[in-house]
C-alpha positions in Angstrom: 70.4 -139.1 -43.2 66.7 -138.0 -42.0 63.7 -137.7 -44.7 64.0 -134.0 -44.5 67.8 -133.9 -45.8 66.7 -136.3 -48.5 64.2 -133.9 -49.1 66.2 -131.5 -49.0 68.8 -132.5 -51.6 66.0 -133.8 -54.0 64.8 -130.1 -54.1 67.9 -128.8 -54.6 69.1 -131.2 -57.4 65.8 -130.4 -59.0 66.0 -126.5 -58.9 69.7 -127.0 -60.3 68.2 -128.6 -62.9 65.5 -126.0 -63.4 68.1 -123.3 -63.5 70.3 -125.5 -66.4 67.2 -125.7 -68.7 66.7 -122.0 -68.2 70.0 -121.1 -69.8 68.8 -122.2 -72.7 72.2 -124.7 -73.1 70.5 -128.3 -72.5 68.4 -129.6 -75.7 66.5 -131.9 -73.0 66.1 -133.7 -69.8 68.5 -136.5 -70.7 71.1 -133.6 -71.5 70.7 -132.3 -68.2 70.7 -135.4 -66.4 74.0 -136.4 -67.9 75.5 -133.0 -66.9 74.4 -133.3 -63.3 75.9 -136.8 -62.6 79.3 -135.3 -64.3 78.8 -132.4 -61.5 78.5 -135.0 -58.7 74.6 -134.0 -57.5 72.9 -136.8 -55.7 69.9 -138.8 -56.5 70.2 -138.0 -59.9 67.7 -140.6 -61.6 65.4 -140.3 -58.9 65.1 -136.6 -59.0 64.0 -136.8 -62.9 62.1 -139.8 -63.5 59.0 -138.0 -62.9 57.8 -138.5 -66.8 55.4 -135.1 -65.8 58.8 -133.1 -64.3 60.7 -134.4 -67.7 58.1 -132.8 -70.2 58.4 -129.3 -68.2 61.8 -129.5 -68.2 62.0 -130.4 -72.5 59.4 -127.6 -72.4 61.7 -125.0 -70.3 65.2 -126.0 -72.6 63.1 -125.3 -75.8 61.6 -122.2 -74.9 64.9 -120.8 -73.4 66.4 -121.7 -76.8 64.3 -120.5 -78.8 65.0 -116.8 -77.4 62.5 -113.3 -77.4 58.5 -114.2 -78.4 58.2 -110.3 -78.2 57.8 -109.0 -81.8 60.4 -106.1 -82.7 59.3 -103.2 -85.0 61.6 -102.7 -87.7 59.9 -99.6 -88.9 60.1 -95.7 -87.5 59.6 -96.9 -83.9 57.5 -94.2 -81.9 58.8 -92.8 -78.5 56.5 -95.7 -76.7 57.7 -98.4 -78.5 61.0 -97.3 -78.3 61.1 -96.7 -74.5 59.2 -100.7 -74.2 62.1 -101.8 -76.4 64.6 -100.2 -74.0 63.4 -101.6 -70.9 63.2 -105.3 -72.8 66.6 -105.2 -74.0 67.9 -104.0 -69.8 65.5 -106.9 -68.5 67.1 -109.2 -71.0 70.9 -108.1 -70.5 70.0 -108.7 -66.9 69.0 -112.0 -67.3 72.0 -112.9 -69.7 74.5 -111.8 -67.1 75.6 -109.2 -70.2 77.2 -105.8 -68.6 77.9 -104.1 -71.3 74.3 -104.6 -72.9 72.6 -103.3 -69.3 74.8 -100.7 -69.4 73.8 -99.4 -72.7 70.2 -99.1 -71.6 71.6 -96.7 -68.3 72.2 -92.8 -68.7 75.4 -94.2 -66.8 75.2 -90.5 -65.2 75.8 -89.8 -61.5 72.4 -89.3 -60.9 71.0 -92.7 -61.4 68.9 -93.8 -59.2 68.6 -97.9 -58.3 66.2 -98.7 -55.4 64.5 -102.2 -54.4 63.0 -104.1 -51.9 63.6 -107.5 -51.7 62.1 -110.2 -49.7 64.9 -112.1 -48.8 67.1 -108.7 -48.9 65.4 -106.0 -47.4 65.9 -102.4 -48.8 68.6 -101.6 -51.4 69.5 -98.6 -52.5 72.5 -97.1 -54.9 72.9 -94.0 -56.1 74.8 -92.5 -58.8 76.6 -95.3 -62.0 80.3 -96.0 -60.4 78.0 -97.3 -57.5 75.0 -98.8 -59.6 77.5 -100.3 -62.1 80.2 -101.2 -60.3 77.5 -103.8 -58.0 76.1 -104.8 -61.2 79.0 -106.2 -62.6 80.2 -107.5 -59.5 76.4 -109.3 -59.1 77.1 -110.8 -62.9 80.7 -112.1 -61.6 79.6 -113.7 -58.6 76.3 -115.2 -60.4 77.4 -115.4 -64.0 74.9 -118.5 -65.0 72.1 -117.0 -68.2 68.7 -117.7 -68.0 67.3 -116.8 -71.2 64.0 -118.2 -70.0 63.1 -115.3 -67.6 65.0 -113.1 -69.8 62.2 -113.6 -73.0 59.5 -116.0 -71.8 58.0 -113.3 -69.1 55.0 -111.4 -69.3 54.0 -108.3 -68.8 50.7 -107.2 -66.9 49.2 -103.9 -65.9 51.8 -101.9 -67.4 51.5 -98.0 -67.7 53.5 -95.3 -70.0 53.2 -92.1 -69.6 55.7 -89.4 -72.0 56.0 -85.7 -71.7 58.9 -84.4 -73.9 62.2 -85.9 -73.0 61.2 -87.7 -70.3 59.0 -90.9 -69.2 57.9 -93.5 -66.5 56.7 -96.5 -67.1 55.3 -98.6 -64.5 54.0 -102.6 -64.7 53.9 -106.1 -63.3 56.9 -109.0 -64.6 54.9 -112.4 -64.3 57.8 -115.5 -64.5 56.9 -118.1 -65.7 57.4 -120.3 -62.9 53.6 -121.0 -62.4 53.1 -124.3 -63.6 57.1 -125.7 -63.2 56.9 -128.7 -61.1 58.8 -128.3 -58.1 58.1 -124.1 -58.2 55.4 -122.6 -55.4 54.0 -120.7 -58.1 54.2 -117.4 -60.2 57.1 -115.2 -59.6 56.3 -111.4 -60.1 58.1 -108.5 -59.4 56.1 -104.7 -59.5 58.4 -102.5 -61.2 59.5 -98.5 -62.1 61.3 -97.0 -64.8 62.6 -93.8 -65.7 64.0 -92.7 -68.4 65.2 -89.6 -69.8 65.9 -88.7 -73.9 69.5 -88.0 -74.0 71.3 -86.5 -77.2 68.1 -88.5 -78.9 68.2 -91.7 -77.0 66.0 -93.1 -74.3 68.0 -93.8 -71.4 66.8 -95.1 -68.4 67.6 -93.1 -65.1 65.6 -94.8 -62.2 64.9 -98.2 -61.6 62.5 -99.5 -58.9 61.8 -102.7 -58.1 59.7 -104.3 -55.6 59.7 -108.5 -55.0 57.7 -110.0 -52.7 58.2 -113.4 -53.6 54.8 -114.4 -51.5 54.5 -117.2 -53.9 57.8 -118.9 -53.8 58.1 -120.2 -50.3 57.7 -124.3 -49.3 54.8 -122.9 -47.1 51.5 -124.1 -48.1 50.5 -119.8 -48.7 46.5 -118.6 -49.7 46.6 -114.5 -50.9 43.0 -114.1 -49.6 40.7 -110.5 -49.8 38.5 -109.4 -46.6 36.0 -112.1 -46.7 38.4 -115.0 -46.9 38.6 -115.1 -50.9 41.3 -116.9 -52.7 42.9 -114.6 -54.8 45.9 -116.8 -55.7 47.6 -119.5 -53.9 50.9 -121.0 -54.4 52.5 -124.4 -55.4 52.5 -125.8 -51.8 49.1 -124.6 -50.7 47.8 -127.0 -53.9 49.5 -129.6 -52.3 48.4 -129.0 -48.7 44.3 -129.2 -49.5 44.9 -132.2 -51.1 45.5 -134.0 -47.7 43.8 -131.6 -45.7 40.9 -132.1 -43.4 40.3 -129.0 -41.4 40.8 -126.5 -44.1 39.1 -126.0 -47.0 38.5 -124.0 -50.5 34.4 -123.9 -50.6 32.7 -121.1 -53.2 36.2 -119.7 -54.0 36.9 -118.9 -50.0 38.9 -120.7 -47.6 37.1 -122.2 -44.3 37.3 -124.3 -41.7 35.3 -126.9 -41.3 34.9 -126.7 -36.9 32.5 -123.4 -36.7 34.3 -121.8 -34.0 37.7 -121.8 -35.8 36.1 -120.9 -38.8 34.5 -117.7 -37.2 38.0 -117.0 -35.6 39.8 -117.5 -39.3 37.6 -114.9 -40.9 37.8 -112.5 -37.6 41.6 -112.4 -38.1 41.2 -111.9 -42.1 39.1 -109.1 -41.2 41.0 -107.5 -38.9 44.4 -107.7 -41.2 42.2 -106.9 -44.5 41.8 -103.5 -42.2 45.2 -102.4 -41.3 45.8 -102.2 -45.0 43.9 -98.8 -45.4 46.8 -96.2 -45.0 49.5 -95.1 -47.6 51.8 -97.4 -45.5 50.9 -101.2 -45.7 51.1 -102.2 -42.7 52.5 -105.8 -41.5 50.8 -107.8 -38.9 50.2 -111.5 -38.0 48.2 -113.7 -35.7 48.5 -117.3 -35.1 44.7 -119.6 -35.4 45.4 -122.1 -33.2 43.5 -125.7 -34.1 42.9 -128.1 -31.1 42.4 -131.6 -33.4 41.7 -133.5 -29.9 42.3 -136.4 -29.1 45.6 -135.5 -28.1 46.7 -134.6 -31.5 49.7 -132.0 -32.1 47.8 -129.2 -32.6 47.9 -127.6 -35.7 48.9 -123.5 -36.2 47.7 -121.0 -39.2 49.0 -117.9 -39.7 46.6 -114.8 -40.9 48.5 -111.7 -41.5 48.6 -108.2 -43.3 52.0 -107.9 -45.7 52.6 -105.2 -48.3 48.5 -104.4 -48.4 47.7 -107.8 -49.2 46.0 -110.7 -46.8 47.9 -114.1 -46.6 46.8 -117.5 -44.5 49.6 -120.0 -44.4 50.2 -123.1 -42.9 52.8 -123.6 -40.0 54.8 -121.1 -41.2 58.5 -121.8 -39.3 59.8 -118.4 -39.8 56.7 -116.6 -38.3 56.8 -119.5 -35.4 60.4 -119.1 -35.0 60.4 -115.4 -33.9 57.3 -115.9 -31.7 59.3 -118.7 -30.2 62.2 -116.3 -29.3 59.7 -113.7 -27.5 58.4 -117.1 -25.4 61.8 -118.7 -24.2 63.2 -115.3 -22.9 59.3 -115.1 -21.3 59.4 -117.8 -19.9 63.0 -119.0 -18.8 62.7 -121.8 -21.1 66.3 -123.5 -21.3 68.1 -124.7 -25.2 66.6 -128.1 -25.0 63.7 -127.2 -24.1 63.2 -124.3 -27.1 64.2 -127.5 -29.1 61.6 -129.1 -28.3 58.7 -126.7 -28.3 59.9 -125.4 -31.8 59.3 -129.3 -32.8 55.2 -129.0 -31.0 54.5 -125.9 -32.9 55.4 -127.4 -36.4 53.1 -130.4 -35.3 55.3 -133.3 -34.7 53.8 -135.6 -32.3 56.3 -136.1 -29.3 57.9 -139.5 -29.9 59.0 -137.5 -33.5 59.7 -134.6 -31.7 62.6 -136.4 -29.3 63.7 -138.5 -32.3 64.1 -135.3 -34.1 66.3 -134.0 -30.6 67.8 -137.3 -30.6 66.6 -138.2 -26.9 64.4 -140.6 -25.0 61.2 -140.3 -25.0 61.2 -140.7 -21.6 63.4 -137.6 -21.5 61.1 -135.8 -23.9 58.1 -136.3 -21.7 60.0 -135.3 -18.6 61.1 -132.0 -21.1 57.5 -131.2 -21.8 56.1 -131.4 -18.0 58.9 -129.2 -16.9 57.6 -126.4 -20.2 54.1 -127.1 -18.8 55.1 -126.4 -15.2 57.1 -123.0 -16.3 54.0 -122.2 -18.9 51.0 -122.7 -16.4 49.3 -125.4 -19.0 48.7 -128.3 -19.1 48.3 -129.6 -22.7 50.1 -129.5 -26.4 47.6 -127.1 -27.7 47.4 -124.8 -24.5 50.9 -124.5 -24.8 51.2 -123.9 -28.5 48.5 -120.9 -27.9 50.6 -119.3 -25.4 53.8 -120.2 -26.6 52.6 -118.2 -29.9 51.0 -115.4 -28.4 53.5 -114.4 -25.7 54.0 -110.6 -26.3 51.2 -110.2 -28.8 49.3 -106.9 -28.4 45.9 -107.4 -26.9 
């Protein structure tokens, strides 16, 4: 088994274990641990001897436990109060995987209105409650595991209420608390909608509206910059990243590089995708920064690009490589093996990696790369990587 599948399963053990201390069922680490090794998970001990990973994890089982830190007011609630309370309790049921406590927070009518976007989903939308409810239930069936700790422990940030007679909207930020949770990339928000209508006295809710971009949650080191190159919030990974990084760096609060020309290309692109935010529509756009280390170093790729209105550098992104990979091979004939092997150049790996990775020679690599040279027109790693990455990209 290669380093990245050991990897691979240490991560998942770990989130496995994350999620059992979030349904507030485990009193501790040790509990946890002995539940996994029942379940048959691999690399058990190793995954949680990490004394740091062990206190977030005590931390996470005793706040899921210890169930909603919001204060409820037994009194004459107001209309505002009330509405806040309904849209806790429907957050909470969620959370808990309890149907008939989301459903008591729904007009249940048939013109309910459910509509998201979701990073690793796209668009959803449902219309009407045999639709809406039916998928719900069917969501808590196929997931039924609670997580208590999402359910009470978020926060809530830049909320807004607005009432006029029997009906409302309330609009605001969920913040998970998944910042500081070893293992996590960092916060998890969602930017959310409700509804709600008074019917025969009750506060019901009749849209929901949720948008999750997920930005932060992604094993790609990932900086949220502004127009001047700003860090406005980085995740888990990118932490990790500058801690063994030599080209890049976090100066004054902005990210730079330390070569002058690539720094003057890095906040060119910033610029350029802090512009194409200016419409009603975000729009999306990306551009690789190729980094020529010399020397006959891999060469190393950033990504700058424009997403839901916001800027984001990240590092060797594979996803953003991947499709600018496709556009290439069909470009340039190139045949299976030898997409293989460019895919393994553009994430960096020198070549004797590269044809371990493909499980060849690296006499046969070599012979691989001078026939992509040949059908590119270049002549070195970096040359290709450049072109390879901007094949098809608007001038």
């Amino acid at each position: 088994m290669s380093s990245n599948d050991d990897e691979a399963e240490a991560r998942s053990t770990l989130g496995k274990a994350w999620w059992m201390a979030m349904s507030g069922m485990f009193a501790d680490w040790r509990a946890i641990e002995a539940q996994l090794i029942s379940d048959g998970f691999p690399d058990v001990p190793q995954t949680l001897t990490d004394p740091a990973i062990r206190a977030q994890v005590d931390k996470v089982c005793d706040a899921a436990s210890r169930g909603p830190h919001h204060p409820r007011d037994d009194g004459e609630p107001s209309d505002e109060a009330t509405i806040w309370r309904v849209i806790d309790d429907e957050h909470a049921a969620f959370w808990n995987r309890d149907f008939p406590a989301y459903s008591q927070a729904h007009s249940a009518s048939p013109f309910e209105q459910w509509l998201a976007w979701i990073r690793v989903g796209g668009t959803v939308m449902h219309e009407g409650w045999d639709q809406i409810g039916t998928r719900m239930q069917l969501d808590m069936r196929q997931d039924p595991d609670k997580n208590p700790y999402f359910a009470f422990q978020f926060k809530r940030q830049r909320s807004t209420l607005r009432v006029a007679s029997t009906m409302a909207w309330a609009t605001y930020d969920i913040i998970y608390p998944t910042s500081n949770l070893i293992g996590f990339h960092g916060p998890s928000t969602t930017h959310e909608v409700r509804i709600l209508e008074k019917l025969n006295g009750q506060w019901k809710i009749v849209l929901v509206s949720i948008m999750d971009e997920q930005q932060g949650q992604t094993d790609v080191p990932t900086w949220q910059v502004d127009g001047t190159g700003r860090v406005v919030e980085q995740n888990y990974a990118a932490k990790l990243h500058l801690e063994g990084e030599t080209e890049l760096v976090v100066r004054g609060g902005r990210l730079q590089m330390q070569q002058v020309a690539t720094d003057v290309r890095l906040h060119q692109l910033i610029k350029w995708c802090a512009s194409r935010r200016g419409g009603i529509m975000s729009a999306y756009e990306c551009r690789p920064l190729i980094y020529d280390p010399g020397n006959d170093m891999p060469a190393r790729v950033w990504w700058i690009k424009a997403d839901c209105g916001k800027v984001f550098v990240s590092f060797n992104d594979p996803q953003l490589a991947e499709q600018r990979l496709m556009t290439a091979a069909t470009t340039f004939g190139l045949s299976p093996s030898q997409q293989r092997l460019v895919v393994s150049i553009v994430e960096g790996l020198a070549l004797t990696d590269a044809a371990r990775r493909a499980g060849v020679q690296i006499s046969t690599a070599r012979t691989q790369l001078q026939r992509i040279f040949d059908k590119v027109g270049v002549r070195t790693q970096p040359a290709l990587v450049r072109v390879l990455l901007t094949s098809g990209e608007p001038g």
